[in-house]
C-alpha positions as CSV (number, residue, x, y, z in Angstrom):
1,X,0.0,0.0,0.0
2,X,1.6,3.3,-1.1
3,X,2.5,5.7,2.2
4,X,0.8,8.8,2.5
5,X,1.6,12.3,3.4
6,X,0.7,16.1,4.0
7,X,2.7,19.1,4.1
8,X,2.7,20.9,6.9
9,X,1.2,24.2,7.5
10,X,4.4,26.7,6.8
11,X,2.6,29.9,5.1
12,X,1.6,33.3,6.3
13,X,-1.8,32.5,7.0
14,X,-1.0,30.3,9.6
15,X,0.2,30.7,13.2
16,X,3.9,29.6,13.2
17,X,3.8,26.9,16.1
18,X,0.2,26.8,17.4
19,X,-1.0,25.6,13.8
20,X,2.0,23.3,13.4
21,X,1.5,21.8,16.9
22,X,-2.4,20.9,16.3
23,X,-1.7,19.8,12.3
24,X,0.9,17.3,13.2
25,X,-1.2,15.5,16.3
26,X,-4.3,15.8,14.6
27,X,-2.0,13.9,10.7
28,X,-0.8,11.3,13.3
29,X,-4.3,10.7,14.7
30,X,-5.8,10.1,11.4
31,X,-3.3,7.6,10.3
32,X,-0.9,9.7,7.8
33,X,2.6,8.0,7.2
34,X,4.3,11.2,6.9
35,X,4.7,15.0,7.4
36,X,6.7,17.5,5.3
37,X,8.3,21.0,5.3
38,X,9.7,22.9,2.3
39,X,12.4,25.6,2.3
40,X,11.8,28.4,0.8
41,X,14.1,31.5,1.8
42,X,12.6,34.5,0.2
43,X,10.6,36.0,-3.0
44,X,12.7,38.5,-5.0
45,X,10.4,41.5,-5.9
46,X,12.4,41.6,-9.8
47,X,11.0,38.9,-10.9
48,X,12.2,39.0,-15.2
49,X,14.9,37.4,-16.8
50,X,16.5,34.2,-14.3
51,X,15.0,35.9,-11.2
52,X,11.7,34.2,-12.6
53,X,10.5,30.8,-10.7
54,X,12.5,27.8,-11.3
55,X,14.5,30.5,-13.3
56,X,12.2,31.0,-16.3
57,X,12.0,34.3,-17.1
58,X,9.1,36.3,-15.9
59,X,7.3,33.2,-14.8
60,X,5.4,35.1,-10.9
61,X,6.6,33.4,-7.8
62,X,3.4,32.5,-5.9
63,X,2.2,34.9,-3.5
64,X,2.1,32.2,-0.7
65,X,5.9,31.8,-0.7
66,X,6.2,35.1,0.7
67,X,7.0,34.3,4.7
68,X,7.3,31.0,4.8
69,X,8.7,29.4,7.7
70,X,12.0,27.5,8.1
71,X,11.8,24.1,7.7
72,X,13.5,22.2,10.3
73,X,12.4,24.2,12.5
74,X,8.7,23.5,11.9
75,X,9.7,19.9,11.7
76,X,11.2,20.0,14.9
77,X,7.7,21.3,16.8
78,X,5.7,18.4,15.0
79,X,8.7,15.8,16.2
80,X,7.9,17.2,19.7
81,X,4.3,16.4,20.2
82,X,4.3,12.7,17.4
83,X,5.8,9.1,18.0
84,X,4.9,7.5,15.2
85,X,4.6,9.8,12.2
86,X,7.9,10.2,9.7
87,X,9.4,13.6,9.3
88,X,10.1,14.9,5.6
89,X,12.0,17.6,3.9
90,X,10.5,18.4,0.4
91,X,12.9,20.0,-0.3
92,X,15.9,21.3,1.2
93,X,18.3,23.6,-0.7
94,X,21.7,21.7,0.2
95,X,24.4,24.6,-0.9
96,X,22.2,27.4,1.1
97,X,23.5,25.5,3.4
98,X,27.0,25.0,5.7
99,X,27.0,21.4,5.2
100,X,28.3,20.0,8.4
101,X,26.0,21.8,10.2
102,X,23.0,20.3,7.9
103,X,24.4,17.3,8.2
104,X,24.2,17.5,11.6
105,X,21.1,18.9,12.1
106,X,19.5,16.4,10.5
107,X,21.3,13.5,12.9
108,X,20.0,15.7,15.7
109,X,16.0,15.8,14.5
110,X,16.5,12.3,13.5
111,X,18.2,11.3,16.9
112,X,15.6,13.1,19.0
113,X,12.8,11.6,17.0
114,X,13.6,7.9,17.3
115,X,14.4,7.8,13.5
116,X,11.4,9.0,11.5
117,X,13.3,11.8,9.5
118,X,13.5,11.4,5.5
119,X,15.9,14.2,3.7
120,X,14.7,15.2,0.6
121,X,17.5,17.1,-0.9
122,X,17.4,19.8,-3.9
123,X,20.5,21.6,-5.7
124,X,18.1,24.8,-6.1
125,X,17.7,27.2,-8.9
126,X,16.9,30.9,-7.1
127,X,20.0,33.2,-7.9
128,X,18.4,35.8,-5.4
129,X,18.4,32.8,-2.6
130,X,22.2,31.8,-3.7
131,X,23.2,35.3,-3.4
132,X,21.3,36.2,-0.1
133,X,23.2,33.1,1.4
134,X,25.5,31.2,0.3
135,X,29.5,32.3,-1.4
136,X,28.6,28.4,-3.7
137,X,28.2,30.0,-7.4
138,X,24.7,29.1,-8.7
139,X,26.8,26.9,-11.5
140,X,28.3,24.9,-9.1
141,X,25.0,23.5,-7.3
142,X,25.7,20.4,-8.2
143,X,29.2,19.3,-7.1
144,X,28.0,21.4,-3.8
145,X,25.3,18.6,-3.7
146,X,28.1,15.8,-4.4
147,X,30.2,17.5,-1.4
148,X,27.4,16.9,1.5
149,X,26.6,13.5,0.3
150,X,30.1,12.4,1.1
151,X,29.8,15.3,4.0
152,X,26.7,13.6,5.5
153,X,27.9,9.9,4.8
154,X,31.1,10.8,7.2
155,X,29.3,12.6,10.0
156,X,26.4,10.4,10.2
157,X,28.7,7.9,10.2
158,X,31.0,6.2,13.3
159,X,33.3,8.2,15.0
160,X,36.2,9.9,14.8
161,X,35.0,11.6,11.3
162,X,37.4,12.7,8.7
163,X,37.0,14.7,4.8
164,X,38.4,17.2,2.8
165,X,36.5,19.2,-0.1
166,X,37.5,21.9,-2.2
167,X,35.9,24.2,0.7
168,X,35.9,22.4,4.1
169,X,37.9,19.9,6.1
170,X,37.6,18.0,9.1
171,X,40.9,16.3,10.7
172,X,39.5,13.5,12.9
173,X,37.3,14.2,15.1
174,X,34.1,13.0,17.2
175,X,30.7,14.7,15.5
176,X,27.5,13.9,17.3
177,X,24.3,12.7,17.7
178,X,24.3,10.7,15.2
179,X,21.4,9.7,13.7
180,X,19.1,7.1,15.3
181,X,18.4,5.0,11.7
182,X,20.1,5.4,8.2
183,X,18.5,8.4,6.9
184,X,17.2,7.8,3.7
185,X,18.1,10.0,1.3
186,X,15.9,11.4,-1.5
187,X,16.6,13.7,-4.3
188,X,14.4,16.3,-6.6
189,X,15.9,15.7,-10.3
190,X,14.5,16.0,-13.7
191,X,17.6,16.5,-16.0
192,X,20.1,13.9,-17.2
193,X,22.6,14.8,-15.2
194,X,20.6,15.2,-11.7
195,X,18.8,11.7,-13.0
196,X,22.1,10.4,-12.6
197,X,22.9,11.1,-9.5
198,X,19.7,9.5,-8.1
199,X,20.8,6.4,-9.6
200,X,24.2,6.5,-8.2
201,X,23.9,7.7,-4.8
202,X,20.2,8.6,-3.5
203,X,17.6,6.0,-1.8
204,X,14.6,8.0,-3.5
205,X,13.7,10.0,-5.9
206,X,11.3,12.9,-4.9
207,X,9.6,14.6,-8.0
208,X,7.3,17.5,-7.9
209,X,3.7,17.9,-9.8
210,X,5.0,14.7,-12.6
211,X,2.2,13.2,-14.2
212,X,1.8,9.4,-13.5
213,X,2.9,8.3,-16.4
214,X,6.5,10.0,-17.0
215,X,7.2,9.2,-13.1
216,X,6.7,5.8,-13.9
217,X,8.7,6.0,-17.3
218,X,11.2,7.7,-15.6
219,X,11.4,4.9,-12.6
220,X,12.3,2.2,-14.7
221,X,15.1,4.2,-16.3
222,X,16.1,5.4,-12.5
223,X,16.3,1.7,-12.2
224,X,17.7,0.6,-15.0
225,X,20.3,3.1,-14.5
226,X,21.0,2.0,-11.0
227,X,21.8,-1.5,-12.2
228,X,24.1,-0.1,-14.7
229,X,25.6,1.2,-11.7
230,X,25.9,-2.0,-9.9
231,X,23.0,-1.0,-7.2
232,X,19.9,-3.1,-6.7
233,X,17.7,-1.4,-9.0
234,X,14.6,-2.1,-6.0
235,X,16.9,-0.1,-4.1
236,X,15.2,3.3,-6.1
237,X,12.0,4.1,-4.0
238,X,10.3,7.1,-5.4
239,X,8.2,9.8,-3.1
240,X,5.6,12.2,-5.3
241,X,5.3,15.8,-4.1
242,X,1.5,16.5,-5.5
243,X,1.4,20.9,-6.0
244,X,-2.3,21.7,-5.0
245,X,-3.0,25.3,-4.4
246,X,-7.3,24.9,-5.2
247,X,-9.6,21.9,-4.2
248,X,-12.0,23.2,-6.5
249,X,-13.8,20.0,-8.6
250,X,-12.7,19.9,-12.3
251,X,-14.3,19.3,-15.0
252,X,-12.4,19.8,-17.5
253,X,-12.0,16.2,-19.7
254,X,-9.5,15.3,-19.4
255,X,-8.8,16.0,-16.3
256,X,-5.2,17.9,-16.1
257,X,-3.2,15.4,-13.3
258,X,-3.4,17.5,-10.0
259,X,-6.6,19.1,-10.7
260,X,-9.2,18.9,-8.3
261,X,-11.1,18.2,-5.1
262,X,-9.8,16.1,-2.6
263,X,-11.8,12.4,-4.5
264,X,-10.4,13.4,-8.0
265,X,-6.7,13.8,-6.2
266,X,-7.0,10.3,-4.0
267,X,-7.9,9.1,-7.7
268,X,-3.9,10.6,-8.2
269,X,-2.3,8.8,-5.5
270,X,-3.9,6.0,-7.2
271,X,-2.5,6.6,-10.1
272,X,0.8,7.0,-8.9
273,X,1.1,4.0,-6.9
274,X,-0.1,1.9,-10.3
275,X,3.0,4.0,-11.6
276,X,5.3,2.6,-8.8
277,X,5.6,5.2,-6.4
278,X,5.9,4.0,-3.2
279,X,5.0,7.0,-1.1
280,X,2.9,10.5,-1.9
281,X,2.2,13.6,-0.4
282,X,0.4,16.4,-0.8
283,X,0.7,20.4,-0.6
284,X,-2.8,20.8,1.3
285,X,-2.0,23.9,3.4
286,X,-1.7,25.9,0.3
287,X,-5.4,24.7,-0.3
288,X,-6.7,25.2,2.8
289,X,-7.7,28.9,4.5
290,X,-7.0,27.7,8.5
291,X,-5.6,25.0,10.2
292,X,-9.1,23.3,10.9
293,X,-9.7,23.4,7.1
294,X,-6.5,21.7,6.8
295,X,-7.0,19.1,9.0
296,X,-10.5,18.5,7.6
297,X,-9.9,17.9,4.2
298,X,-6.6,15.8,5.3
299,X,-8.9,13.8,6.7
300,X,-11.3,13.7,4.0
301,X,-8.1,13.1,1.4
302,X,-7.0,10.1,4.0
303,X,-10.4,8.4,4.1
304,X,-10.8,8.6,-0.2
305,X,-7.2,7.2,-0.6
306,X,-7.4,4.1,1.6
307,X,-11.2,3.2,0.4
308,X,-9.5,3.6,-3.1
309,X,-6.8,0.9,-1.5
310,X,-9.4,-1.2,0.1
């Protein structure tokens, strides 16, 4: 049965803390597999040329980007008041970040919550959220991806710790907590080259809004191109971020995937475990007006998926 998630509630419109305190007992209480945060760091007002979203030019950043809360921290509140319920990041912007201190917060939210915590990892594409905070060149995204996997791999790893990159080194030393499971490791790609890298070195892929049909079409070449790589190709799980910002009913024939109220999108997750996705979750708080909205129609969304299952 394919694992089931909601975001949790990050934007404006909410209360940071008392929202994300009541969303993540209420997600647990219904039965939800997981919860996620996104990181988003801040919306440029010049918006033309690469400043656009996902740098296309002149393509408007949402509105409900604008103040959105960090996310590690809003997954440590939901840690503090769940047992059971794993903790997501879809997605974190890796070279925003120092990476040994990523590294290590992650070992520290997985640590303190018994081993629920699932990094899903990004390169990022903002110039304006490079330049606010980070000296990594936008260009070089990548190989600053490549560094924190090894970066990670050694501090979640036995002590002492040791590594050297073109920017930071570590003689041997002891780096803790470590983390309380193997954090699984998923990463966003859709090019060639980020394709790759899933195949060689990520648990997961974690693709955003793909219909059903290319993620599965892109699975069996993830997996295929794990294999090539001596891997287990059943090694590949995949995780689908569904984008909802309206639970409006659609009409429209057919359907555009993503499109819809809260039965036509459990007829998604549907789809996309047929397509071999082993986990799904979906953007609800951008949907929803408060938090008892949010946890309303999560519940709704819960009930339609399994009876789909059943």
């Amino acid at each position: 049965m394919v694992k089931l998630g909601v975001s949790l509630p990050q934007f404006q419109h909410y209360t940071p803390g008392k929202d994300v305190v009541a969303a993540a007992r209420a997600l647990e209480e219904i039965g939800f597999d997981s919860l996620w945060a996104f990181e988003r760091v801040l919306v440029p007002e010049d918006q033309s040329g690469p400043h656009g979203l996902y740098g296309v030019p002149g393509l408007p950043w949402p509105d409900v980007y604008r103040g959105v809360t960090d996310a590690l921290t809003t997954l440590a509140m939901a840690a503090a008041v769940t047992e059971r319920i794993e903790l997501g990041t879809g997605v974190l912007v890796v070279p925003l970040h120092l990476p040994l201190r990523l590294a290590r917060q992650l070992a520290t939210l997985d640590s303190a919550s018994g081993g629920r915590v699932i990094a899903g990892l990004g390169a990022g594409w903002s110039p304006d959220e490079f330049a606010a905070t980070t000296e990594v060149p936008l260009r070089e995204r990548g190989r600053a991806l490549d560094d924190f996997l090894d970066i990670a791999a050694e501090v979640w790893g036995p002590n002492p710790v040791s590594f050297k990159t073109r920017r930071y080194e570590v003689a041997p030393a002891d780096i803790g907590p470590k983390p309380a499971r193997r954090i699984p490791v998923l990463l966003a790609a859709s090019s060639d080259r980020a394709l790759a890298r899933v195949a060689r070195r990520a648990d997961g892929w974690l693709p955003t809004a793909v219909p059903p049909a290319q993620v599965g079409a892109t699975l069996r070449r993830l997996r295929e191109m794990a294999e090539e790589n001596g891997r287990d190709p059943r090694e590949i799980t995949c995780t689908v971020q569904i984008g909802t910002g309206d639970l409006t009913e659609s009409a429209e024939q057919p359907r555009p995937p993503y499109a819809g109220n809260v039965a036509q999108l459990a007829e998604d997750v549907a789809a996309l475990a047929e397509a071999g996705a082993d986990h799904v979750y979906v953007t609800l708080p951008a949907a929803t007006r408060d938090v008892h909205e949010l946890i309303d129609r999560a519940a709704e969304l819960h009930a339609a998926v399994r009876q789909q299952n059943a």
